[in-house]
N, C-alpha and C positions, 0 to 999 in steps of 0.2 A: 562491343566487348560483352562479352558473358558475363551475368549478375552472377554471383556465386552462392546468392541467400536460394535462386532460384534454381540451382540443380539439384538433379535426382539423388538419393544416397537408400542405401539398402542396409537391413536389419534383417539377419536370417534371411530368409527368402520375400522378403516385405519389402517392397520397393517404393519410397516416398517420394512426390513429387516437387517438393521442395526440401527446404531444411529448417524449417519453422515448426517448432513440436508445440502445441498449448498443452500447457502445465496441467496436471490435476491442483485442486486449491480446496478450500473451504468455504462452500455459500451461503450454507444453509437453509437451501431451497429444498432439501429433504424432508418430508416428514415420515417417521415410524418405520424409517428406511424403506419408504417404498417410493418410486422415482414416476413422479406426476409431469403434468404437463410444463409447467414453472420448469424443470429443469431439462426436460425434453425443446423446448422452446430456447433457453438460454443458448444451451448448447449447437443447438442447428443452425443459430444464428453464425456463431465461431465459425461450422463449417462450410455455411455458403459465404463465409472471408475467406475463403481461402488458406486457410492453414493445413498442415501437408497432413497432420495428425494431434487428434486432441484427446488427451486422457482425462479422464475424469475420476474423483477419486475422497477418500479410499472407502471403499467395498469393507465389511467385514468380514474376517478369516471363520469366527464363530461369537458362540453369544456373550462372552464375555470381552470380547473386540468392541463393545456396542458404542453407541454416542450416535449422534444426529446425522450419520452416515447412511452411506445404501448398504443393503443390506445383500452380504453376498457370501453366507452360511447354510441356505438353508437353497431349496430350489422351488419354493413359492415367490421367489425373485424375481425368476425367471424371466415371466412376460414385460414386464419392467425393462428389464435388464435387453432382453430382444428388441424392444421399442428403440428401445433408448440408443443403442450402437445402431440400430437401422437408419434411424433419423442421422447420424452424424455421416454414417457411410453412401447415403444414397446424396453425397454431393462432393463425389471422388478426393473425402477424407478418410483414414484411418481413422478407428476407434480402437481408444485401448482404456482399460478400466485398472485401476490401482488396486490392490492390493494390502491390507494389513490389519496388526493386532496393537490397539493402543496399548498396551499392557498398564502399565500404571497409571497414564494418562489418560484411564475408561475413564467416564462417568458415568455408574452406575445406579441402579436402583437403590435406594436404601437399606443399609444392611448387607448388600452381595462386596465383598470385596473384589476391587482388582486383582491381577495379579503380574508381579513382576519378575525377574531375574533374581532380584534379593528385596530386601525389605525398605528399600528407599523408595520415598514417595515422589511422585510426576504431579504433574501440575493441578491432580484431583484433590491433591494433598491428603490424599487418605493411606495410612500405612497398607502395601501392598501383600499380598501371600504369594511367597517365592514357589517358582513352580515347580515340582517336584518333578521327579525322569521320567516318569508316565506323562505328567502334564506337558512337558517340553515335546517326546515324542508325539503325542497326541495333537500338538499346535501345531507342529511341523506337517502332520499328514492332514491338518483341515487346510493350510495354504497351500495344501495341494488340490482338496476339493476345493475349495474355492476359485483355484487357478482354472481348472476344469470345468465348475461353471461357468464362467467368464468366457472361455472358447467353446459351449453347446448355449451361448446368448446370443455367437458371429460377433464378438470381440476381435479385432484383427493382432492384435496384442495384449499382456496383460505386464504390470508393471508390478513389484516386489517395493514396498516403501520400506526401507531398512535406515531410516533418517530420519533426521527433527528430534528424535529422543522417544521413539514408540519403541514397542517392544523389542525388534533385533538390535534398537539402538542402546537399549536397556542392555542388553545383552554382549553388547559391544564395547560398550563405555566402562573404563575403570571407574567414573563416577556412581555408577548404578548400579555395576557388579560384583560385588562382596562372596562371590560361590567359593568353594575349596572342591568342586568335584572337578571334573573332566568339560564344564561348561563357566568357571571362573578363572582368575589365578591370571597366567603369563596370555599373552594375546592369540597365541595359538588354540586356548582353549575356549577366549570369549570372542573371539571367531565362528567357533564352530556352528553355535545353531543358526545365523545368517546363512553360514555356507549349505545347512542341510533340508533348510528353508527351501532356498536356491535347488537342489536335489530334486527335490520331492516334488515343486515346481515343473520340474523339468519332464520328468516322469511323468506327471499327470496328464501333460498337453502333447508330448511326443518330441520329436529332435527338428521338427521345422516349424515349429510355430513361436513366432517372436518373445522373449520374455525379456524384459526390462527391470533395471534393479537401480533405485536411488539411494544413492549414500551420500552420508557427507566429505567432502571434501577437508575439513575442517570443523571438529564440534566446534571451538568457539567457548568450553567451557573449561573452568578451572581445573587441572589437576583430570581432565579427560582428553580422549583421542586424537594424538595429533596429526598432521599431515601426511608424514611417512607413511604413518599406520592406518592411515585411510589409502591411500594407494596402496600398501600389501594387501588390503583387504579387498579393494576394488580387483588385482591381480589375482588372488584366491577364490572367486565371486566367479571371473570369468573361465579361469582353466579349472576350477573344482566343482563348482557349480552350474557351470553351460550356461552362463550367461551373455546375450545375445549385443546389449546394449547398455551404460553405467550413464545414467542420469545422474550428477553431480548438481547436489543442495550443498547449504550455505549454512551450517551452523543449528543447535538447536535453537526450537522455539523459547527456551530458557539464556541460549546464549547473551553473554556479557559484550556484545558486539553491534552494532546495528544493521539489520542486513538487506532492507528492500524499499527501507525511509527515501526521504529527498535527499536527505542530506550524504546519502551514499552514492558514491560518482558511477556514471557508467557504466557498466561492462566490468568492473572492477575484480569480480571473482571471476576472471577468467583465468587468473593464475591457478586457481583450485581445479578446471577442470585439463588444462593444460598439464598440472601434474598426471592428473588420470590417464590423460590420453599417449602422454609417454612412457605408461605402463603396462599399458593393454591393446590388445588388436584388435579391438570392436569399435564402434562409434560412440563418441562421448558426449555429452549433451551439457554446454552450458544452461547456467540459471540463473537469477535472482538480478535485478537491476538492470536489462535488458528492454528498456521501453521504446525502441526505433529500429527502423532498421538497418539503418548506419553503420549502429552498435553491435548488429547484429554480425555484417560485413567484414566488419574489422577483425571480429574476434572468427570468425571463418579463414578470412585471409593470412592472418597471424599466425593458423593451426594451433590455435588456443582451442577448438571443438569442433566440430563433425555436422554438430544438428545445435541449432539455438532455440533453447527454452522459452518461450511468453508464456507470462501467467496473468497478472492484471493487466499487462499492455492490451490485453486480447480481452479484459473487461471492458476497461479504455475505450476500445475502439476494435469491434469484432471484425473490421472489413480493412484492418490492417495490412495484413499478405496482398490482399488483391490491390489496395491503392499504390503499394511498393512495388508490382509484378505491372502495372500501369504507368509507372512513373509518377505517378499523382501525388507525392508524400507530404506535399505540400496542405492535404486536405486530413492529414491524420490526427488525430485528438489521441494526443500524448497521454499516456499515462506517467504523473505526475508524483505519485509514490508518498502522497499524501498519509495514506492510510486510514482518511475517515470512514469510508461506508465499506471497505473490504475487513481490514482487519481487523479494526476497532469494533467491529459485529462480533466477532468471535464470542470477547467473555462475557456480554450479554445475551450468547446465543439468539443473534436476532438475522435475517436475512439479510447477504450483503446487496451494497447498492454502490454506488460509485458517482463521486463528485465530478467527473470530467463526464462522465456518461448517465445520462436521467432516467434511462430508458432501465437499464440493469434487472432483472429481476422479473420484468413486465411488459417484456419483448410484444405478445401479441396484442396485448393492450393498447400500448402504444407504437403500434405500427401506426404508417406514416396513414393520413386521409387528407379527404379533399373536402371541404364547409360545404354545404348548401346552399348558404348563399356568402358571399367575397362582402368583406365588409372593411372599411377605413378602421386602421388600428393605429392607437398614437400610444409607445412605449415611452416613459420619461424614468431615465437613468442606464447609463452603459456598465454599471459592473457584470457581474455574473449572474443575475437574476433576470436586469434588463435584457439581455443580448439574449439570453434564452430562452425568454417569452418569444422577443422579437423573432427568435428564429425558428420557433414554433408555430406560431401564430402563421408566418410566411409561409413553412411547409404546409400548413392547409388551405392557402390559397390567398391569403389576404390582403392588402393591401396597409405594408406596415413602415410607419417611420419610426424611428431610434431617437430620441434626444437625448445628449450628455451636455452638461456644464462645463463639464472639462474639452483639452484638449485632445483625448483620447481616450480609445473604450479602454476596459477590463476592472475599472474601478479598486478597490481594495486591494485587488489581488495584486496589482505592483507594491504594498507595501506589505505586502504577507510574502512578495519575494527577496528582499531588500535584507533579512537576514543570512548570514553565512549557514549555506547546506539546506535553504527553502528557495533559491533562484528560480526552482522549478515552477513555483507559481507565475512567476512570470509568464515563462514559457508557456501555458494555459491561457494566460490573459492574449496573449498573442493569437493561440490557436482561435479563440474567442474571436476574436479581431480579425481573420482570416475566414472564418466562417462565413461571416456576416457583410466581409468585402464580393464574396465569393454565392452569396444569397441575393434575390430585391429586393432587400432591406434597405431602406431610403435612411440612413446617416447623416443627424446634423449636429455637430460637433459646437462646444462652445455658446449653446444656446440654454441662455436658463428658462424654464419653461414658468409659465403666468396664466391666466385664466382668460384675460385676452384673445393670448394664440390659442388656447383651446376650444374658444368660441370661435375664431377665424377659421380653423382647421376642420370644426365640425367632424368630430370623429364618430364613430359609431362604436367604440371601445377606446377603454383606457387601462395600461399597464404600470400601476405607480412604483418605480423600484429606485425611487432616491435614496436610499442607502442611509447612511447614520450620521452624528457627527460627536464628535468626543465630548467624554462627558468632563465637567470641571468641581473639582471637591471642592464642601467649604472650607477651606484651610486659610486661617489667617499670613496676610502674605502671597496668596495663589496669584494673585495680579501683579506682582513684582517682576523687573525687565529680566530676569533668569532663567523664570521661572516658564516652561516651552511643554510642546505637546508632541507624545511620544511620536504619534502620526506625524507629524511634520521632521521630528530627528531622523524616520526610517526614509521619510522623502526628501531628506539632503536638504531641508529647506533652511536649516539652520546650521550654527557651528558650536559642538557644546565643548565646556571645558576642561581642568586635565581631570578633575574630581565631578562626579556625577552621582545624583540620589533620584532612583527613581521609585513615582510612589504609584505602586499599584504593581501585584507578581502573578499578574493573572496571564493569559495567555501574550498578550502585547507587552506585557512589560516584564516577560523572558524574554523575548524576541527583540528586542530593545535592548536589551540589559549583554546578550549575544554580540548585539549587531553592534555597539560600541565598544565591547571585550576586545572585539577583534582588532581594532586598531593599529597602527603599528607592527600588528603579528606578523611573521615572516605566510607569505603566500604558499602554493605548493607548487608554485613551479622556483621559488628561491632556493625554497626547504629540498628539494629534488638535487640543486645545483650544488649546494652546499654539503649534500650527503657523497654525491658525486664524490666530488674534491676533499670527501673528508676536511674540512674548514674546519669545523668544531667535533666535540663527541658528541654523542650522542644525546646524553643527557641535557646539554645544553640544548641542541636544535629543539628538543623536544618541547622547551621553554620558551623557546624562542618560537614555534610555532601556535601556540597555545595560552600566552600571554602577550598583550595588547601595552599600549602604553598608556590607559584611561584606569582611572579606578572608583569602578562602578560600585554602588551599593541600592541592592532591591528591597523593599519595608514592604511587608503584605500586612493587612491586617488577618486572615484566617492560618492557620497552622500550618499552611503548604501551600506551594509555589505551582502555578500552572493546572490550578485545577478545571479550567477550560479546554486543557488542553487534553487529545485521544490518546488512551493508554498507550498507543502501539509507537506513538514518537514525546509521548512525556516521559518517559525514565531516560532517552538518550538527551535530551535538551536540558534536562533537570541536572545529568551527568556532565553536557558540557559548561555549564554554566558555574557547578565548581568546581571545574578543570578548568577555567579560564581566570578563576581568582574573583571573579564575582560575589560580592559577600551578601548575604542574604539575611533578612530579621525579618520573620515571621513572627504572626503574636503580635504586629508593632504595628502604632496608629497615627502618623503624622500630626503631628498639635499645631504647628508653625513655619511658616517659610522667614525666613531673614535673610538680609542683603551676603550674610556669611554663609549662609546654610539654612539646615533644617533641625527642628524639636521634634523627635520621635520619641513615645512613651511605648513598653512594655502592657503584656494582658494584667500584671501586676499593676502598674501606675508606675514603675518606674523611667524614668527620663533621661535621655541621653540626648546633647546635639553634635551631629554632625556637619561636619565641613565641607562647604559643596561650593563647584563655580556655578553648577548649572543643576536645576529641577526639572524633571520630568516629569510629566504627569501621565499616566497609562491608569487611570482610575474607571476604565468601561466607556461605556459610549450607549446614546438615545440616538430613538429612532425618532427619521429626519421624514415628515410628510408634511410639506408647506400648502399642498393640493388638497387636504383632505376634506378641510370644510368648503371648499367650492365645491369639488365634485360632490358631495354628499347632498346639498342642493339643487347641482343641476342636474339630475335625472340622467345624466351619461353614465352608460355600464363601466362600471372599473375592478380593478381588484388591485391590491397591494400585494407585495411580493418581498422578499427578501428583510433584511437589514430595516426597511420602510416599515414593515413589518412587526416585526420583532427581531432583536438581536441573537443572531445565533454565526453559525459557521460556514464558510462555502457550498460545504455539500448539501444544507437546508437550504440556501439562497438558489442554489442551480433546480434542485428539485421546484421549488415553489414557483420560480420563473417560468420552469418549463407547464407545469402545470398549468400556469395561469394564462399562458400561451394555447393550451391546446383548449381549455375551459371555452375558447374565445368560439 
């Protein structure tokens, strides 16, 4: 039977070899918008996976478009710009390069303002200069030289970003549009410069060369753009503006939604581009939360879209396409929608990197090699550190054993999956575990490791990645039969009761504090059945999905919840936590455990106790290296890793394993 991810589909005269588009994204391997080897390297990986076409993006239209982007205003780009599509295309991929104008959300030099559609600020937070009819026309005919540059680079396509909340989105949104001319007001009129965008575009490059346009499906924001009126506008885009192709985004970057986290299900905004595509007679591209290719299938077979969108799946795992066109899927390294090293890079402006993938960023670097000389490597600990030393170390040849204590690899990462909307770590910890079934990596499960066996085994390297163990406050009472450890609540290991106080709001004890919210809560396939049948109204299911039968209370002592946790999924965890009746005291210092409960005080000294069955304790966690002072005396090379380490987050422990894997 014909795979359906794997047929051909045509854009203008562009004929793709599969249906798998990689997304343009934000990496921040730019500097001074000029495109180095770092992203020429990133990129050629993508296209020797086999993906049918990769954008990259966005280009700027001119110089007040600027930010950490390529630069694609001026034509000292150029050679850049030719390298860079050569390298994609000389491995029967399309290249297409994006397009656009941050407008409010520049970051510019100090003292230059932005400028926007009206006087509402973008996430630069600087009040904007609305563009006046000159400057409008004027922006309009640079996204046409820019489009132009883009096809005299051998671009195979160029893509129009009109989404996320940059300029045409500015321009689009009642939220950002305040005009009274002929470019504000009713939707017909803050349509228009999208659509003249789209013109002028068209014009530049001639009537057969691919041009591409992403919009939203859905802003996603208050009191802006909704559905409908992103299909008239996608419909107006294509018969008014000659647009070939409607890439279908998810909402702004400002959206009140979450749209690419773990905790967003599959394929889910396929509804969004399924609207599009019953609007228009071009190819429609799903996006956002498409990490396999399953998901990919479905929403093809469905006629949910035409071409499926990857964007970090294809950080994830750049050889994607071809392990799927293989039948291999079983060898794919999920992208897990974490968001530590992609988007949580953003507002530190630092290069993204990726917790499922070590390599991100420094493709030639760490390309694969072979030791000089094979040497005995004894890794001790299976989480995410161990298993990626271990499987570093083996790719260059070596002769490596794995020891875990447990009964299975992935270590932490099963209870980093054990809350509602993070399962995905799981899924990771498996991939993990599949690697390394699938490598010589010699596996011995269940073995605590001692200095004995390390003398019997006579290694010639050692990988310490024992991981951490929970730390215990001094709190009068902490030793009482109640009183439990958050790590053991999220591993089922105990049973807590109907009242809960957990002490510590740091990242484990949201995720905690989640994970017993949920209780009782109606699932979503009851919630699904029950809407079905109209059982209840609505308001009620709403309750009834979103309230648990436990009633949790989190005590942090600093003034905010979760501050371990990455910007890009701490505002939606922090948001479900009080959607779920989770009550929260921050400012507040546990004084006392008692057989009733607990003595919480106030940054003032004031004192309250409350009523508990059961205490948690989610107070941090040390690092756990029982080996260090033998090794440190016996003269065997080692290095620590992870957790053993220092305490930090997955995408540190994966980096540092791998490194000390290849170190070897």
């Amino acid at each position: 039977m014909e795979d359906i991810l794997f047929t051909p589909v045509t854009i203008n005269r562009l004929t793709l070899k599969n249906r798998i588009y990689m997304l343009p994204m934000w990496l921040g391997l730019c500097k001074n918008n000029e495109i180095g080897s770092k992203v020429i390297d990133f990129y050629e990986e993508r296209a020797k996976g086999g993906a049918a076409m990769i954008a990259a993006g966005f280009a700027t239209v001119n110089a007040l478009a600027q930010g950490p982007v390529f630069g694609g205003h001026d034509d000292r780009y150029l050679p850049g710009l030719s390298a860079f599509a050569g390298a994609i295309k000389r491995h029967n991929c399309a290249a297409v390069m994006q397009i656009n104008h941050a407008g409010a959300n520049a970051f510019l030099a100090d003292g230059i303002k932005p400028v926007s559609a009206s006087d509402v600020p973008g996430m630069s937070k600087v009040v904007p200069e609305p563009l006046t009819l000159e400057g409008i026309r004027q922006t309009i005919a640079d996204f046409g030289e820019s489009a132009d540059r883009m096809k005299r680079a051998g671009f195979d396509a160029v893509e129009i970003l009109a989404a996320t909340g940059y300029l045409i989105s500015q321009f689009l949104s009642p939220v950002s549009n305040k005009r009274t001319d002929n470019y504000g007001g009713p939707l017909e009129n803050r349509m228009r410069f999208g659509i003249e965008v789209a013109r002028s575009v068209r014009a530049a490059v001639g009537p057969d060369y691919p041009v591409i346009v992403r919009i939203n499906g859905h802003e996603f924001m208050k009191g802006g753009l909704t559905r409908d009126e992103s299909k008239l506008f996608a419909k107006n885009l294509v018969e008014q503006g000659g647009v070939d192709c409607v890439n279908v985004n998810v909402g702004w970057h400002q959206a009140y939604v979450p749209q690419i986290t773990a905790n967003v299900p599959r394929g889910v905004w396929g509804y969004l581009s399924r609207g599009i595509r019953e609007t228009v007679n071009v190819p429609v591209v799903a996006s956002h939360r498409i990490p396999d290719p399953e998901t990919g299938r479905r929403l093809l077979a469905d006629h949910m879209c035409d071409i499926v969108g990857m964007g970090r799946s294809l950080i994830s795992d750049p050889y994607l396409p071809e392990k799927a066109r293989m039948g291999e899927e079983d060898r794919i390294v999920t992208c897990i929608g974490c968001a530590q090293g992609c988007f949580d890079a953003i507002p530190q402006n630092r290069q993204a990197t990726c917790l499922c993938n070590p390599r991100v960023g420094r493709e030639r670097a760490t390309a694969a090699k072979i030791a000089s000389r094979k040497k005995r490597v004894m890794v001790v600990g299976g989480g995410p550190a161990g298993i990626n030393a271990a499987l570093a170390a083996a790719e260059q040849g070596h002769l490596v054993s794995l020891y875990e204590s447990g009964d299975r690899l992935g270590g932490q990462l099963h209870l980093a999956g054990a809350p509602p909307g993070r399962e995905e770590f799981v899924v990771f910890a498996n991939v993990l575990a599949r690697q390394v079934e699938k490598s010589p990596v010699k596996v011995c499960l269940n073995t605590e490791m001692t200095p004995e066996r390390i003398e019997s085994e006579k290694p010639d390297a050692v990988v310490v990645a024992t991981g951490a163990i929970p730390g215990v406050p001094p709190i009068p009472g902490v030793d009482l039969p109640h009183v439990v450890q958050a790590w053991d609540v999220l591993a089922d290991k105990v049973i807590t009761g109907g009242r809960v106080v957990i002490v510590g709001g740091g990242a484990v004890g949201v995720e905690t504090a989640l994970f017993l919210a949920e209780k009782g809560a109606l699932t979503g396939e009851m919630l699904k059945f029950l809407m079905v049948n109209r059982a209840e109204d609505f308001e009620e299911l709403y309750q009834l999905a979103i309230t648990g039968t436990k009633k949790v209370t989190l005590v942090e002592m600093i003034d905010k919840l979760g501050r371990d946790i990455g910007p890009t999924t701490r505002w939606g965890m922090l948001k479900d936590v009080k959607r779920s009746g989770v009550i929260s005291k921050t400012t507040t210092t546990a004084r006392e455990i008692t057989p009733e409960g607990i003595l919480v005080a106030d940054d003032g000294g004031k004192t309250e106790f409350i009523p508990a069955d059961t205490i948690v304790l989610a107070s941090g966690a040390m690092s756990y290296n029982p080996l260090e002072g033998y090794l440190e005396k016996s003269g065997i090379p080692y290095q620590v890793a992870g957790d053993a380490l220092q305490i930090a987050r997955a995408l540190e422990a994966v980096q540092q394993g791998f490194d000390a894997g290849r170190a070897i």
